[in-house]
Biopython code that builds the backbone (N, CA, C, O; Angstrom):
import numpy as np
from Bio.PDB.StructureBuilder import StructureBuilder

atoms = [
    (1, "UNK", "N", (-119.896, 135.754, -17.937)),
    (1, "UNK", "CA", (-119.459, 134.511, -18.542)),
    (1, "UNK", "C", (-118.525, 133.780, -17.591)),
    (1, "UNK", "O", (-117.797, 134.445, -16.854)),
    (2, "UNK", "N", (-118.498, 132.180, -17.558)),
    (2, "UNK", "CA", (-117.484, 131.850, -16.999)),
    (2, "UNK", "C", (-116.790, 131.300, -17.225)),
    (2, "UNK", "O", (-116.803, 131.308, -18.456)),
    (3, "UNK", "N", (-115.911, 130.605, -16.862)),
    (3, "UNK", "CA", (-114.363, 130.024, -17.418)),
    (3, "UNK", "C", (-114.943, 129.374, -18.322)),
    (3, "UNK", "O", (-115.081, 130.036, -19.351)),
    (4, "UNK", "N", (-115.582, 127.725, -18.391)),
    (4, "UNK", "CA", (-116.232, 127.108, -18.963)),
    (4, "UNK", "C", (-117.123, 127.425, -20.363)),
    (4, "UNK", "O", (-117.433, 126.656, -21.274)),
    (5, "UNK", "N", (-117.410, 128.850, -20.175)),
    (5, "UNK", "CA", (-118.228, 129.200, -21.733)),
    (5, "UNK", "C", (-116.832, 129.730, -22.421)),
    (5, "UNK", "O", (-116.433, 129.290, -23.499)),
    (6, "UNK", "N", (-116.146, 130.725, -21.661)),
    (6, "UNK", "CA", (-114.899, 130.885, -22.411)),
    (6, "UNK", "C", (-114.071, 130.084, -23.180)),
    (6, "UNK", "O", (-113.804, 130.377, -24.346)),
    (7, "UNK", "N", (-113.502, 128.769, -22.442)),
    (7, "UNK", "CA", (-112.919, 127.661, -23.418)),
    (7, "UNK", "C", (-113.534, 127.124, -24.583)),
    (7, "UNK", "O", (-112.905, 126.636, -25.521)),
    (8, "UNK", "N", (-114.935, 127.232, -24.503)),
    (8, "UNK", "CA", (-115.707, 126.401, -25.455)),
    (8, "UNK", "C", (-115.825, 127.740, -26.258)),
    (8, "UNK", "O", (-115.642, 127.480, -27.447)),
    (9, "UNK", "N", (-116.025, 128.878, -26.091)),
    (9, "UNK", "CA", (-116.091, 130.009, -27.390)),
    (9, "UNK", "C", (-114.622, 129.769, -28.278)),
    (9, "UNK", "O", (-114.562, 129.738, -29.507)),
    (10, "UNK", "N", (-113.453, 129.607, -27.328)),
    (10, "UNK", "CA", (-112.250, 129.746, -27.861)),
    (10, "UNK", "C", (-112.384, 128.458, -29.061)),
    (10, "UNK", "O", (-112.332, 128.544, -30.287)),
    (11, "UNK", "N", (-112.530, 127.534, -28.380)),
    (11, "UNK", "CA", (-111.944, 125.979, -29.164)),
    (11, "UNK", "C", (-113.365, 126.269, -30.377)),
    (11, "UNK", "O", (-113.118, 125.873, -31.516)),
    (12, "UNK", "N", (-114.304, 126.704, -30.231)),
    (12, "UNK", "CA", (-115.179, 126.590, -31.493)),
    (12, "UNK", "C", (-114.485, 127.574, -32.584)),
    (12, "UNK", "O", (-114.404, 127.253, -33.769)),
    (13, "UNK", "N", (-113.998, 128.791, -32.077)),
    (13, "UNK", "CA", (-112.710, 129.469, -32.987)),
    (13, "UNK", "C", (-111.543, 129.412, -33.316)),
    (13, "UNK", "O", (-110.800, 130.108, -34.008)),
    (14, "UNK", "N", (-111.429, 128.274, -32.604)),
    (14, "UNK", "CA", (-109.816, 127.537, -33.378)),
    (14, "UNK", "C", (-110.183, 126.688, -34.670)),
    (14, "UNK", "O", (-109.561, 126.558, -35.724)),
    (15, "UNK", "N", (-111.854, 125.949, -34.087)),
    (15, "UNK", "CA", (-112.114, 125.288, -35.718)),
    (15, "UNK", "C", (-112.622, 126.077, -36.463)),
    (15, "UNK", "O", (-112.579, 125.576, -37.587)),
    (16, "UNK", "N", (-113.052, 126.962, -36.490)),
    (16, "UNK", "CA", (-113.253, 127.697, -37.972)),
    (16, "UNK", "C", (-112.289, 128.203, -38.222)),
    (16, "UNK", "O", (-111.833, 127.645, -39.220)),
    (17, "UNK", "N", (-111.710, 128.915, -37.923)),
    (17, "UNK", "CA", (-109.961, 129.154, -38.213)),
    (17, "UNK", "C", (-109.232, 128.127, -38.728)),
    (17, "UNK", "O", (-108.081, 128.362, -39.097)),
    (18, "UNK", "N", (-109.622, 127.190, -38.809)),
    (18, "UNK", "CA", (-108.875, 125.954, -39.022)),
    (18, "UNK", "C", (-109.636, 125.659, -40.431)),
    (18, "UNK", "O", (-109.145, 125.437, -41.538)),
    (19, "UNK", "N", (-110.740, 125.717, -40.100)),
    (19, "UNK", "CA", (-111.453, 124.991, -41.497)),
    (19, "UNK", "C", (-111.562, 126.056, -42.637)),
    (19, "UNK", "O", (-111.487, 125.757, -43.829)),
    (20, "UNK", "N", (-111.789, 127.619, -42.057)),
    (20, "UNK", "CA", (-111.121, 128.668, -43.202)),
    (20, "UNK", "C", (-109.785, 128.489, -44.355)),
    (20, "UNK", "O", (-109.605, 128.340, -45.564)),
    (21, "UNK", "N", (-108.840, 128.647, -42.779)),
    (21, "UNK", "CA", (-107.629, 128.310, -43.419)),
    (21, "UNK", "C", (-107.457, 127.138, -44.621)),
    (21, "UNK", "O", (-107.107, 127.368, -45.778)),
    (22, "UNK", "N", (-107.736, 126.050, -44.146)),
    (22, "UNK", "CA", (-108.103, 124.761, -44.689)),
    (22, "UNK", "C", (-108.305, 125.173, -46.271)),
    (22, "UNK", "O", (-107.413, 124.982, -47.096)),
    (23, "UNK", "N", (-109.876, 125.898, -46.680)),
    (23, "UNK", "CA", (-110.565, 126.296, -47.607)),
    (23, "UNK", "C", (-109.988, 127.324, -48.421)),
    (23, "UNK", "O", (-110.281, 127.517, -49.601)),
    (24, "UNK", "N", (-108.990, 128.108, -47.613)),
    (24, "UNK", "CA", (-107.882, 129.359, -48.854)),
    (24, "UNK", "C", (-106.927, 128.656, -49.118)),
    (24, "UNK", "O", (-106.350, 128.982, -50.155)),
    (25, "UNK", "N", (-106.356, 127.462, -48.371)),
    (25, "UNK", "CA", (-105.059, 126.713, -49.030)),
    (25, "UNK", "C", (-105.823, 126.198, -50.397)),
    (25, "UNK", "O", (-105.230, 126.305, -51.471)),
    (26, "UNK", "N", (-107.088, 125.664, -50.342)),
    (26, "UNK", "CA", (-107.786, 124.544, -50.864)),
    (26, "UNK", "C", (-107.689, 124.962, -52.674)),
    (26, "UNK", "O", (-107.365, 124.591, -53.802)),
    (27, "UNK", "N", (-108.384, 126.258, -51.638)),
    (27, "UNK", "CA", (-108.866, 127.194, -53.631)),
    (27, "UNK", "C", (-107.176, 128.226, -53.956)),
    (27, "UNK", "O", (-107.039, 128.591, -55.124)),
    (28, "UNK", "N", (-106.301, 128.529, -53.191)),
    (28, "UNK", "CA", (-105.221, 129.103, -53.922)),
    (28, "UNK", "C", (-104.355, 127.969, -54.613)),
    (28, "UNK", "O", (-103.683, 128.200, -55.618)),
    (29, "UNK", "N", (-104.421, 126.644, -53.963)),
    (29, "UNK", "CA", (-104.187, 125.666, -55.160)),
    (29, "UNK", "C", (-104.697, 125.249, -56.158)),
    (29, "UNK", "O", (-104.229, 124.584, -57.082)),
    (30, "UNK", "N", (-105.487, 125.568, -56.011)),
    (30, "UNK", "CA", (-107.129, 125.342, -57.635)),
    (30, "UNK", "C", (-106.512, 126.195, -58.147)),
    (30, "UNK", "O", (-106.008, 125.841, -59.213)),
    (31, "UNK", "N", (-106.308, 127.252, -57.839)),
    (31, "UNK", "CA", (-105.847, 128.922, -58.795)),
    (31, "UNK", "C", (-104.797, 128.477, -59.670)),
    (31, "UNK", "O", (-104.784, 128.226, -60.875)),
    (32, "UNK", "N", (-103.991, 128.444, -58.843)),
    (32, "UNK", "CA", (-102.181, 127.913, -59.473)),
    (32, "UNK", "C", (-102.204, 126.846, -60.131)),
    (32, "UNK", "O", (-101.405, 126.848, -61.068)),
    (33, "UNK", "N", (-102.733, 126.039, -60.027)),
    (33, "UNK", "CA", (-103.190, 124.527, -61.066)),
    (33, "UNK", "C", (-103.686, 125.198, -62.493)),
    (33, "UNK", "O", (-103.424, 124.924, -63.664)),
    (34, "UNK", "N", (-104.252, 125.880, -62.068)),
    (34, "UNK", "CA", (-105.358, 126.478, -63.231)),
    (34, "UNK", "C", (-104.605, 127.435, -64.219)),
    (34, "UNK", "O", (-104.523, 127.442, -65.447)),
    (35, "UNK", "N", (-103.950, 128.448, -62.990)),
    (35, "UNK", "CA", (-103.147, 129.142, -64.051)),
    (35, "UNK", "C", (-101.448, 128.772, -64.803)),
    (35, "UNK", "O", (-100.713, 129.455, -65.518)),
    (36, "UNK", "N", (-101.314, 127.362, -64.224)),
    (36, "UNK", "CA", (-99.974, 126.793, -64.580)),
    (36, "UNK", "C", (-100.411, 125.797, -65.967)),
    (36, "UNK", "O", (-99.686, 125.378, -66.870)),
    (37, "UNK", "N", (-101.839, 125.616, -65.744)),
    (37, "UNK", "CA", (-101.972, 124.445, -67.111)),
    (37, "UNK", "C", (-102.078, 125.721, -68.367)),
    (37, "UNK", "O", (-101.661, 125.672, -69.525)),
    (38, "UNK", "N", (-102.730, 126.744, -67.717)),
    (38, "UNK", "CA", (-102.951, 128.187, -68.725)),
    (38, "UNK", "C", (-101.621, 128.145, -69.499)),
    (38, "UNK", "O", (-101.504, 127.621, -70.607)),
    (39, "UNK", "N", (-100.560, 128.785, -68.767)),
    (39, "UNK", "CA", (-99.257, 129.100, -69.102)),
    (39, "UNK", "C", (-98.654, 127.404, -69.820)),
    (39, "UNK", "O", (-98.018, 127.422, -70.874)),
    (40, "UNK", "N", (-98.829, 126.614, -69.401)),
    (40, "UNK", "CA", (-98.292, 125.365, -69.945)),
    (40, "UNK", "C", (-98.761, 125.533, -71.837)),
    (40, "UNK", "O", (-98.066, 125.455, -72.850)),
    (41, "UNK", "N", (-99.866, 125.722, -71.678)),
    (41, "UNK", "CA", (-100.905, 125.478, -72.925)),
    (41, "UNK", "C", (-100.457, 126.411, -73.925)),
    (41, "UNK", "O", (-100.527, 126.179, -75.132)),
    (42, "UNK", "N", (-99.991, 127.480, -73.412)),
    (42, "UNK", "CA", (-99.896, 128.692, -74.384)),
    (42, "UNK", "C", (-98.782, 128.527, -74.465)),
    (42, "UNK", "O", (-98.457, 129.289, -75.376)),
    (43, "UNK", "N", (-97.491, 127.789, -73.960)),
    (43, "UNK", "CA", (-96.115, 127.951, -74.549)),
    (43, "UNK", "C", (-96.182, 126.777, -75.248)),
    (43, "UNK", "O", (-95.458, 126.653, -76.236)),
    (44, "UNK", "N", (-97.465, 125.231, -74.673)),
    (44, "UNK", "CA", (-97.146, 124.643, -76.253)),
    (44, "UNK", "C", (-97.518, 124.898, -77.439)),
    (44, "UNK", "O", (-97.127, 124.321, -78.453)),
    (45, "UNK", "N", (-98.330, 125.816, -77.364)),
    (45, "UNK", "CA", (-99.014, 126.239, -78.777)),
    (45, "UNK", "C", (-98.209, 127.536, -79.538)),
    (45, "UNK", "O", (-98.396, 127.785, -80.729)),
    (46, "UNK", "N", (-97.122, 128.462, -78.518)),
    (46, "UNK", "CA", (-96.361, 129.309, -79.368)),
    (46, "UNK", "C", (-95.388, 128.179, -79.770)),
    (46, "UNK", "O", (-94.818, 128.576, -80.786)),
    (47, "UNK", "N", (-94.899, 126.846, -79.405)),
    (47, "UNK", "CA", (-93.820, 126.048, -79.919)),
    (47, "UNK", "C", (-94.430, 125.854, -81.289)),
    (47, "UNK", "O", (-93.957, 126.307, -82.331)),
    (48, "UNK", "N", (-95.576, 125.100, -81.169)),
    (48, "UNK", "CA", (-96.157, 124.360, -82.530)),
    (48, "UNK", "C", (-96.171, 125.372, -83.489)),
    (48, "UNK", "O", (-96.091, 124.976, -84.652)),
    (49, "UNK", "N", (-96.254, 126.602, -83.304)),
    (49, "UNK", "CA", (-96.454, 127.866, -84.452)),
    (49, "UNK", "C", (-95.095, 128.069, -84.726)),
    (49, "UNK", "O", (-94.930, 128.043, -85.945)),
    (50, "UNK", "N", (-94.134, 128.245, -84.162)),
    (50, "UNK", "CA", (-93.094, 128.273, -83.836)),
    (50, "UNK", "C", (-92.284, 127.616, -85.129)),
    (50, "UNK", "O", (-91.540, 128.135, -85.961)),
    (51, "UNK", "N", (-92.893, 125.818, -84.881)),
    (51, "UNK", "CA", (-92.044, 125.303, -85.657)),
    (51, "UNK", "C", (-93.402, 124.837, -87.035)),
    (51, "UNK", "O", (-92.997, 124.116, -87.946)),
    (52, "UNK", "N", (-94.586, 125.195, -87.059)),
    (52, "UNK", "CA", (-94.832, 125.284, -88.563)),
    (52, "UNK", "C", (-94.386, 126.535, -89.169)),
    (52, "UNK", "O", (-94.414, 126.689, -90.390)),
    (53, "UNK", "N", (-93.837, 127.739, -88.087)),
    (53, "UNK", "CA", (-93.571, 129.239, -89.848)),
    (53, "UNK", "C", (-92.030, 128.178, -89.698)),
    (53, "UNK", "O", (-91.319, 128.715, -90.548)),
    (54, "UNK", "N", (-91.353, 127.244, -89.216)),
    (54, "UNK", "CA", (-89.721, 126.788, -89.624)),
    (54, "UNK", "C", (-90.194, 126.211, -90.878)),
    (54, "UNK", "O", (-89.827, 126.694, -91.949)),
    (55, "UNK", "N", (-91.160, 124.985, -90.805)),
    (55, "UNK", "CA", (-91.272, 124.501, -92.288)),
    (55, "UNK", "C", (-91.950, 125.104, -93.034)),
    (55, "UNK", "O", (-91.766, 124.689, -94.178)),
    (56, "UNK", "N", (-92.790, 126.035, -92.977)),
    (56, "UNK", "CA", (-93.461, 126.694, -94.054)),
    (56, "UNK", "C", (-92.066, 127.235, -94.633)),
    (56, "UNK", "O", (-91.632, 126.839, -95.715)),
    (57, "UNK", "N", (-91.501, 128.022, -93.956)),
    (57, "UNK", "CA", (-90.300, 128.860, -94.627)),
    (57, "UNK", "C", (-89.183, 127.948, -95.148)),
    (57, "UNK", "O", (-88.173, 128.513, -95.569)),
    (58, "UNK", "N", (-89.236, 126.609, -95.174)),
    (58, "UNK", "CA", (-87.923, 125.896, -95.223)),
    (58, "UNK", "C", (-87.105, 125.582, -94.897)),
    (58, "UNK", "O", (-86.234, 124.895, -95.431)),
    (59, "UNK", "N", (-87.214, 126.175, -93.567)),
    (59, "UNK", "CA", (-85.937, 126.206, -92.974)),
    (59, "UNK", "C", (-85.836, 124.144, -91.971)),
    (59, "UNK", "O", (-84.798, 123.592, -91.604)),
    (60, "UNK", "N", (-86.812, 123.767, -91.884)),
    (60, "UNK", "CA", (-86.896, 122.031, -91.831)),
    (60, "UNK", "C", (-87.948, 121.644, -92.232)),
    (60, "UNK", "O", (-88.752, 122.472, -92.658)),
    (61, "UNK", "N", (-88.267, 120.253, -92.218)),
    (61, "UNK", "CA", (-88.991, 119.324, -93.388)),
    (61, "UNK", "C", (-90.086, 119.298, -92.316)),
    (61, "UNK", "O", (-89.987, 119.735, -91.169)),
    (62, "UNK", "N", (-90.903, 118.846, -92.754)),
    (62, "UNK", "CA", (-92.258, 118.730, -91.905)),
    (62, "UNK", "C", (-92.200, 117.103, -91.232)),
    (62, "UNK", "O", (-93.177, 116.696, -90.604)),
    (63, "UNK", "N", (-90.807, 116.107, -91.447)),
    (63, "UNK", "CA", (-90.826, 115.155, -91.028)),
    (63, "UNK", "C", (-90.292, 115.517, -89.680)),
    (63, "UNK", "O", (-90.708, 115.130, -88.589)),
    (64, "UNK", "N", (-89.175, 116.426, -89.974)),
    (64, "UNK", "CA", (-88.670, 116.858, -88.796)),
    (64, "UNK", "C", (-89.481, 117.768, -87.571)),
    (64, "UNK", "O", (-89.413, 117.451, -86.383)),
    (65, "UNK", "N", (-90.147, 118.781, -88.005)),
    (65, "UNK", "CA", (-91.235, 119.184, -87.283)),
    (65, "UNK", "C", (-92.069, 118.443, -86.609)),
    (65, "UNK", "O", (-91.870, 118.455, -85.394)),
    (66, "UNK", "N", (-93.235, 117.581, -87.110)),
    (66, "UNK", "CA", (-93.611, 116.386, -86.615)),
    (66, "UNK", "C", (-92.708, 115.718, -85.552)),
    (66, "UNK", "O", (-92.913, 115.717, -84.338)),
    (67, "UNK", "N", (-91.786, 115.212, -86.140)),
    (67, "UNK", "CA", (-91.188, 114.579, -84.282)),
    (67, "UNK", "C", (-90.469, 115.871, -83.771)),
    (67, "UNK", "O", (-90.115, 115.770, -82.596)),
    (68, "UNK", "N", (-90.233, 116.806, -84.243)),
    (68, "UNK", "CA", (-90.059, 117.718, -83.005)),
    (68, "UNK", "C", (-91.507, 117.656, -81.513)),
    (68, "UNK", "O", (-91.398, 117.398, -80.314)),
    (69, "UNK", "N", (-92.959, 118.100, -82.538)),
    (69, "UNK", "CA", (-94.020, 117.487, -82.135)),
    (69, "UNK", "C", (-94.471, 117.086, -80.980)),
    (69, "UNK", "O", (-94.904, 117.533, -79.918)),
    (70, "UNK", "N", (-94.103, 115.547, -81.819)),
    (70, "UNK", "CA", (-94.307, 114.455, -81.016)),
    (70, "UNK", "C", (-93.291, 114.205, -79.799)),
    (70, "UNK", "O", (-93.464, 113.385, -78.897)),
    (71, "UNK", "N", (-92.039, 115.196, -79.970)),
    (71, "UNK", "CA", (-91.061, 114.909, -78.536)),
    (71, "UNK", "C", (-91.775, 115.451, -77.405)),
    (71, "UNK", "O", (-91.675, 114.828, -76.348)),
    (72, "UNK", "N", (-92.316, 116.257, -77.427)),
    (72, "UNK", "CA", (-93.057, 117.024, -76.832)),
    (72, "UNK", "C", (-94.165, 116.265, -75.805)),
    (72, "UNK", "O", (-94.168, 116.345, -74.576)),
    (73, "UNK", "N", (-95.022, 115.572, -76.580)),
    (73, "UNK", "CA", (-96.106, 115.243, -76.121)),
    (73, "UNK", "C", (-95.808, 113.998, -75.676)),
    (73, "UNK", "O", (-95.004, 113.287, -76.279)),
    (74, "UNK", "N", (-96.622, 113.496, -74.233)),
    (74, "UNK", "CA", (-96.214, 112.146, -73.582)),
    (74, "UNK", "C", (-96.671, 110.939, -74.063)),
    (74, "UNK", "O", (-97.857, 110.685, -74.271)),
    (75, "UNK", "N", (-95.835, 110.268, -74.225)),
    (75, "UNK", "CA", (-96.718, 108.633, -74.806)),
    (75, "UNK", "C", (-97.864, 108.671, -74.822)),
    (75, "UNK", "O", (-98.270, 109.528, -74.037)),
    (76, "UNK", "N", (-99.059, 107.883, -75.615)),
    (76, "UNK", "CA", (-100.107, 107.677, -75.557)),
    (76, "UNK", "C", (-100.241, 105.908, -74.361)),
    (76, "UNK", "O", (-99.235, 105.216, -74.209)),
    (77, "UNK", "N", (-101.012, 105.687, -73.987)),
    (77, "UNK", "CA", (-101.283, 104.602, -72.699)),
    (77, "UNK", "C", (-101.767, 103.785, -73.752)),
    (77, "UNK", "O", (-102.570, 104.040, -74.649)),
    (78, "UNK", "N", (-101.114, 102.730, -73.473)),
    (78, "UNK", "CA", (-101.640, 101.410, -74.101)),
    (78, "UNK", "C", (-102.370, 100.362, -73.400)),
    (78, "UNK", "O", (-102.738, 99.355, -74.005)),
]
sb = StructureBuilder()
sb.init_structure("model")
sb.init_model(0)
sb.init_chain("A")
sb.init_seg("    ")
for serial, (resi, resn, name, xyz) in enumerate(atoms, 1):
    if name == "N":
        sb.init_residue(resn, " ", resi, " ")
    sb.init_atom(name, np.array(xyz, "f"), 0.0, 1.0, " ", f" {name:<3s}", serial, name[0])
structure = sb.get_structure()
């Protein structure tokens, strides 16, 4: 081999190395997106249970629950 095939083997393995890399940043952020909306989802839904056993039991009014709720959740877009 000579100098010339050498550089060009190297630099064709800097771009796949590059475009690998590229592709595990790509999908370990898909992951973490994925598993942060997971975890998001399931602590709003232990809240909402949360605060219907408060008014089932009495302990607040279901007006109050409701905008507890609604504090929660972001404006709707007009």
């Amino acid at each position: 081999m000579n100098h010339h095939t050498l550089l060009t083997l190297a630099a064709s393995d800097e771009k796949e190395i590059i475009l690998i890399g590229g592709i595990v940043i790509a999908l370990v952020a898909i992951i973490f997106s994925f598993v942060r909306s997971m975890v998001l989802g399931t602590a709003r839904e232990h809240s909402r249970r949360e605060i219907a056993a408060y008014v089932a039991e009495g302990t607040m009014t279901a007006e109050e629950g409701e905008r507890l709720i609604k504090a929660g959740n972001p404006p709707p877009d007009e």
